[in-house]
N, C-alpha and C positions, 0 to 999 in steps of 0.2 A: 208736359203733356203734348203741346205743339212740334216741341222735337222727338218726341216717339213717333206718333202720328207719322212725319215727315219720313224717319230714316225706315218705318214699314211701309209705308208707300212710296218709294224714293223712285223705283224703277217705273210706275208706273205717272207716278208728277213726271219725271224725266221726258217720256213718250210723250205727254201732254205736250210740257213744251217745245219739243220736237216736233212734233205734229202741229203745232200751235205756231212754230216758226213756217211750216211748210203752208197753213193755211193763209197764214198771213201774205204770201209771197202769190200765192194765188188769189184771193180776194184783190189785194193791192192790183194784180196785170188784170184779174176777170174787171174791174171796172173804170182802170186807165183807159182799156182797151173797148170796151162797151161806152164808156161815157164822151170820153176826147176823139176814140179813132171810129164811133159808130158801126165798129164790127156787131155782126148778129151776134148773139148771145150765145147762142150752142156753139160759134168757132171761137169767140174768144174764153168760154170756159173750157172749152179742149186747150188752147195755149197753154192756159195759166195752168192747167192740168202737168202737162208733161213739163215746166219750165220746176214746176213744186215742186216735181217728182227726184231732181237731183239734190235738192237740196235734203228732201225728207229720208232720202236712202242714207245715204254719210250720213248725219246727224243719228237715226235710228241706231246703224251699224255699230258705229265706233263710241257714240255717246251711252245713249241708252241701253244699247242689250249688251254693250260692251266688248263685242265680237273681232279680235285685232285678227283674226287670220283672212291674210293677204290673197293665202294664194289659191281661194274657192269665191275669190271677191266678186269674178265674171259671172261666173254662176249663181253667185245670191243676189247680183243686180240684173240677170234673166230672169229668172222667177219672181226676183223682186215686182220689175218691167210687166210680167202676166201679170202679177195682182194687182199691177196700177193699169194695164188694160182693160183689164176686169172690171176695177173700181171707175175707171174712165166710161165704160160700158153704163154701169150702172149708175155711175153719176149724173151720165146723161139722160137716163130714164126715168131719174128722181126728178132732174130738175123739167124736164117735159112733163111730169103728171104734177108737178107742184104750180106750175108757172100757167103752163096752159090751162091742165085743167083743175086745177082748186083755184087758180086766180092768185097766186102769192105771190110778192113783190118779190123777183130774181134773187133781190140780195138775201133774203131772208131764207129764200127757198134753198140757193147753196149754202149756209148755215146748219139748215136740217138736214141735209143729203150729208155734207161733210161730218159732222156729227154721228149720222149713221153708218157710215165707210169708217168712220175711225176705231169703232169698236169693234167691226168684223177683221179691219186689218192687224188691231193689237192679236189678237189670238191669232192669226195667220202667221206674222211675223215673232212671236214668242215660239210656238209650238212647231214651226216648222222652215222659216228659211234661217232665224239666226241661233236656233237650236244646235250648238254642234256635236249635241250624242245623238247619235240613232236610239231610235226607240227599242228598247228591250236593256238598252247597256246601261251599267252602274257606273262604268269607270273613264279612262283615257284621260283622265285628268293629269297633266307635270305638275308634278309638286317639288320647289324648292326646299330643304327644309335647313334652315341657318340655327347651328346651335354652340355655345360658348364650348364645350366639351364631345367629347364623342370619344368611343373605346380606342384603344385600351385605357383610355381615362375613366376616373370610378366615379360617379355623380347620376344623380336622378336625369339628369337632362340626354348625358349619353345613353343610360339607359334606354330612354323614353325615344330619343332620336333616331337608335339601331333597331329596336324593336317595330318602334313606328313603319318605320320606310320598309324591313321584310314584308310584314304584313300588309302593306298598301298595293305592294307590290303584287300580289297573291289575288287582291281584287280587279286588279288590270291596271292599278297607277303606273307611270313612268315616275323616279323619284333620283334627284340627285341630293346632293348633304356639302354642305359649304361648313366647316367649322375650324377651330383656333387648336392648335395640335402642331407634329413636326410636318415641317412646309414640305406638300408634295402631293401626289393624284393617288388615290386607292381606287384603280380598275375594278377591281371587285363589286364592291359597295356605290361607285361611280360620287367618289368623296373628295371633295377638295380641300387642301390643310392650308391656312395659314401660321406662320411661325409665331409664336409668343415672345421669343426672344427681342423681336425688336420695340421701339420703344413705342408709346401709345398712339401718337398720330398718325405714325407710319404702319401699324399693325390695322387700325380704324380704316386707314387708304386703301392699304390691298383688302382689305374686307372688301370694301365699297367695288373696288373693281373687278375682286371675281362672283360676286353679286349682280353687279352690273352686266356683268357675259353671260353670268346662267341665268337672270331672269328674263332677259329676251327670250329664250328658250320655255322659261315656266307660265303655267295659266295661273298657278297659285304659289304666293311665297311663305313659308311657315316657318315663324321665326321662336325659338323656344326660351327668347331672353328679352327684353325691352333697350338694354343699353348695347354689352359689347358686341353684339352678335344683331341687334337687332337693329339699333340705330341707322347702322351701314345697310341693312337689308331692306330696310322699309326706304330709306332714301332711293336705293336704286331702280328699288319695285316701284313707285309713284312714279319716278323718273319716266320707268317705263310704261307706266301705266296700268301696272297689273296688280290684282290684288293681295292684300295681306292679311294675314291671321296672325296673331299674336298669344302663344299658352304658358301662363305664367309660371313661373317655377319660384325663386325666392324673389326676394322685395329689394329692387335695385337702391332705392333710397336709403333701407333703413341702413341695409349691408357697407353703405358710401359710410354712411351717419357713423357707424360704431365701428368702422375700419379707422376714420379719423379721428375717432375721441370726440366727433358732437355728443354722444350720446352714452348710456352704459343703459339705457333701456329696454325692455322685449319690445317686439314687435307690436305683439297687442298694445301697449301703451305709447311706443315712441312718438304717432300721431298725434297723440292729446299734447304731446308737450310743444313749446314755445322755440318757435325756430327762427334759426338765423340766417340775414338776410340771403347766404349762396347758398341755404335748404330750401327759403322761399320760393328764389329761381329757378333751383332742380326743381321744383313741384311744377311751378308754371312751365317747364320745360318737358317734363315727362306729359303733362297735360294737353302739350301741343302735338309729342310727338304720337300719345293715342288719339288724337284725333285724325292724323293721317291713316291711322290700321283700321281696317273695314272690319274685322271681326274680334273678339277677345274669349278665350276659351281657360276659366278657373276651373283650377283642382279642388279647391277647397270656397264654402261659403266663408270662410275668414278674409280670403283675397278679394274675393267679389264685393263685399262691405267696404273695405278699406279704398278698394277703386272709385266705386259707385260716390263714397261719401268726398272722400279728398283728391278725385284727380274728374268728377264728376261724369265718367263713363255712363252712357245709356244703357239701364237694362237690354234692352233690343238688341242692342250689337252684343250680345255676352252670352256665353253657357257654360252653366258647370259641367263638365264630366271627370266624375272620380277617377281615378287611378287606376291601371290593371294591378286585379289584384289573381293574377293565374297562379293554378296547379305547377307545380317545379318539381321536375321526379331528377334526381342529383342522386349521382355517388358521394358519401358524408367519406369528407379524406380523417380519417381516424385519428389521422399526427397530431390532430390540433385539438382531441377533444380536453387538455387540459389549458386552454387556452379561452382568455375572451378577447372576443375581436372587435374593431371598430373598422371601416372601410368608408375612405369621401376624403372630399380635398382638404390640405392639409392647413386650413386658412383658420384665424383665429374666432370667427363665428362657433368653429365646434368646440370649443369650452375643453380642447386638452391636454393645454396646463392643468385645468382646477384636475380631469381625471386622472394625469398622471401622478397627481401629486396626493390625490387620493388612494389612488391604488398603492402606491408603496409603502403605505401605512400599516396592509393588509398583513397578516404573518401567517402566511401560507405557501409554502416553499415550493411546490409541485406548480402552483397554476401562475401563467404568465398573460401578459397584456400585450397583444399584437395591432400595429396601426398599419393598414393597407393606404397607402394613395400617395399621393405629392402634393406638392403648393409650396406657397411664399412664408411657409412657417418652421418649414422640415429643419433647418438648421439650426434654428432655436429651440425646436421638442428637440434636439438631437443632445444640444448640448446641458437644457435641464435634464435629462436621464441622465447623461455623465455629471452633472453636477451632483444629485443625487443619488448616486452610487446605485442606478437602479438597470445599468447595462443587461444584468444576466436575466429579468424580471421584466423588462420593456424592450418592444425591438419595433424601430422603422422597418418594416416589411415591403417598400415602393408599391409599384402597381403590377399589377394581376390581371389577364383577361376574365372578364364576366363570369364564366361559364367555370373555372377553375376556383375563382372567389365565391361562387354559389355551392361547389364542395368544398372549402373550406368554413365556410359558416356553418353547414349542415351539421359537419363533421366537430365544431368547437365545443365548448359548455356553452355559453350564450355570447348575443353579440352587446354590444352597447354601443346609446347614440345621445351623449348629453349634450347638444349643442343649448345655446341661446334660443334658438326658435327653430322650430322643421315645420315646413307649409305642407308638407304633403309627403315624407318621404320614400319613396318607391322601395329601397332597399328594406324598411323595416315592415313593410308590403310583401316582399320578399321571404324574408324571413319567418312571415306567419304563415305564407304559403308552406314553409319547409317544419313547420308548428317548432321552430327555434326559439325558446326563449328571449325579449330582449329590454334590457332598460332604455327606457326610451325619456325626453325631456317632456317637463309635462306642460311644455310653450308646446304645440304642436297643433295643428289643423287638423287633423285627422276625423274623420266622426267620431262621433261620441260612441256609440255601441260599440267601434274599434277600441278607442283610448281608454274605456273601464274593464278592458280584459288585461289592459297591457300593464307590465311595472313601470309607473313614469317616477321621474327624479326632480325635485330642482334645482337645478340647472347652475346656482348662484352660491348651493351650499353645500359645500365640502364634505363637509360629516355626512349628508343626506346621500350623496354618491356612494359613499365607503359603507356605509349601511345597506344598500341597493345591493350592491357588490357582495358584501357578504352572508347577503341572505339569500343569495341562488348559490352562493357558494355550499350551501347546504343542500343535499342528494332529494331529501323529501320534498320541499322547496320547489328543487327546477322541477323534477317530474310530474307535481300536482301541476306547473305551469304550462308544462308542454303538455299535457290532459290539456285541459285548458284551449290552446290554441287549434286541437284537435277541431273543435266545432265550429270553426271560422269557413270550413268549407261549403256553407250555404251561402259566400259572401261574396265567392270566386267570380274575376271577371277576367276573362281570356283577353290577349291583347288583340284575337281577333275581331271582339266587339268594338273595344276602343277602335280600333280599325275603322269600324264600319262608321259609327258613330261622327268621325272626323270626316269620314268621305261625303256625308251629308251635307253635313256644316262644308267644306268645301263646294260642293256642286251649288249650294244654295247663294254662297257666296259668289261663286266664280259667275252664277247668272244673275247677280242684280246689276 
């Protein structure tokens, strides 16, 4: 409770003690100077006035309202300077009707004066010298935004990260994009690539350091991962001093957990179970690293739990906002309507093995199983389809720009998405925009008003995929389904909200 309290009022404790340092430096010379050097009272509380006044500027500026631009500094230490004339003015006027004429003891009397100039100054200096929008505007905010993936890679987070920054852009944001891809500048989009190819500390390094160059540049860093995208970026943002946002996508932990064989757990349960000691430390480790990030932005109330409860994040620094879930008007590319599709990285989190190996059980010669995307898996699906004699029926398909994989969905029979756990997935968001059909796992985050329209699977059992599978393979089936998905259009959320939505929570952020 003590720590809510604190981080809702943080900006305004900050100015306290700011203000509290400034007073103290005046009290302290108003009565060296009144008591040892017998100066009158009204010239030594003018000293102590104007000596207070540098220290309370800088402190205000760069501490409290958090204001790093340099290069309006003379100007907000002019006007700053009038409202310490001002206040100088008036200070002296409080303490002549306080001293003369109520009879109050000086010291006590500049207590009440400063007291009262503190509270006219907060609003002064919030709302108008270290304000730096003009009144009427929404935007001008630089927004970093650091994300493990970005197109043409196929993932929620490129998604979310391309869409994002159009959009932001549209409201008046400046937006650059730092993310892990083939190393090099995309002028366009004004995106920087690090290479994946090199090995982990060195890919971590260049992170950090072209982090490091564009956050000088950004008022806000918006990092859409916690470890590899994010680590490096919250480091360099603190460094600089600027602040961070952090919206989660999947669970760096559990993903560490079952990539290594800790675990064969969902998500929802891997928490409860008993971990070992280099899980402990990842915990105390990710636990330190959100406490560096000023803000935390869940898609789903599943993550917001699991944070709140085991990595002990404040409600206060946190907000759900759902997923866009937009209108998508696509050309359905025809080629593939005997086709089900799956599209996302090719990591073993998406469970397909168990699908492939379900699918070719099916005896239905017309319809094939297509996998869009890449990863650290592709050569292994590559050679269980060759092992299983299922070349002419499975096809690695790589990667695909968005916009052509959004006609190929349309245009398939349905897609499917049996992973282990989906926290939020935007593509099968996607697809209900386009009223596509799709099996989905039934670990997932999604709302519930979502998740009981949809076909989920689990995830762990074979036979239950192939039965999934074969009952949209039935014509009356999918059509009653996509009826069905038809009604989801009272649920529509354009990415131009989600837009706005974030520009909040950034402004809000970027002025505490």
């Amino acid at each position: 409770m003590i720590m809510d309290l604190l981080l809702k009022y943080k900006r305004i404790i900050k100015y306290l003690i700011a203000g509290g340092a400034g007073a103290f430096t005046n009290l302290a010379l108003l009565y060296v100077l009144t008591e040892f050097f017998g100066i009158w009272y009204l010239f030594s509380t003018s000293l102590a006035f104007i000596v207070s006044f540098f220290v309370s500027f800088f402190l205000q500026k760069f501490w409290t309202f958090r204001d790093g631009n340099k290069e309006i500094i003379y100007r907000q230490m002019a006007v700053y300077f009038g409202v310490a004339l001002t206040n100088l003015g008036l200070n002296g006027l409080l303490m002549y009707s306080l001293v003369d004429g109520l009879k109050v003891w000086y010291m006590l009397a500049q207590i009440i004066a400063s007291a009262l100039i503190a509270v006219e100054s907060y609003l002064v200096y919030k709302f108008f010298i270290f304000n730096n929008q003009p009144a009427g505007e929404t935007a001008n905010l630089k927004v970093l935004i650091a994300t493990g993936i970005y197109p043409p890679d196929i993932g929620g987070p490129a998604t979310y990260a391309e869409k994002l920054s159009r959009e932001l852009k549209k409201l008046g944001c400046a937006v650059k994009i730092i993310a892990y891809g083939e190393s090099g500048f995309d002028e366009k989009e004004e995106a920087v690539f690090v290479s994946r190819k090199k090995n982990i500390i060195s890919r971590y390094l260049i992170f950090f350091r072209q982090c490091w160059k564009l956050s000088q540049w950004a008022d806000i860093v918006y990092t859409l991962d916690l470890m590899s995208a994010g680590l490096p970026a919250t480091l360099a943002a603190k460094l600089r001093g600027k602040k961070v946002v952090f919206r989660t996508g999947g669970d760096f932990l559990w993903e560490k957990a079952y990539h290594n064989g800790w675990t064969k757990a969902f998500l929802s349960q891997y928490y409860q179970e008993e971990k070992t000691a280099r899980e402990k430390f990842l915990i105390y480790f990710c636990r330190w690293l959100l406490k560096k990030i000023d803000f935390i932005i869940f898609s789903t109330r599943l993550q917001a739990e699991i944070y709140s409860k085991y990595y002990g994040v404040a409600p206060l620094k946190t907000k759900i906002l759902a997923n866009a879930l937009p209108a998508i008007k696509v050309q359905a590319d025809s080629r593939f309507k005997d086709s089900i599709v799956f599209a996302g990285r090719l990591i073993g989190l998406k469970n397909l093995e168990r699908l492939i190996k379900a699918f070719v059980k099916i005896k239905q010669a017309k319809i094939n199983l297509l996998l869009f995307g890449n990863g650290p898996e592709e050569k292994k699906l590559q050679q269980l389809i060759i092992d299983l004699g299922a070349t002419a029926k499975v096809k690695l398909k790589g990667v695909v720009e968005h916009k052509v994989l959004m006609g190929i969905i349309s245009g398939c029979r349905f897609f499917i998405l049996p992973s282990l756990t989906e926290i939020s997935p935007n593509l099968i968001l996607e697809c209900i925009s386009l009223a596509k059909p799709v099996v989905l796992t039934k670990e997932n985050g999604l709302d519930r008003e979502i998740t009981k329209q949809l076909l989920t699977v689990d995830p762990l059992v074979e036979e239950d995929i192939r039965e999934k599978v074969e009952y949209l393979l039935d014509d009356n089936n999918l059509s009653a389904y996509a009826s069905r998905l038809q009604k989801f259009n009272s649920l529509w959320r354009e990415w131009s909200l989600v837009a706005r939505e974030h520009l909040e929570i950034f402004k809000n952020v970027y002025g505490q």
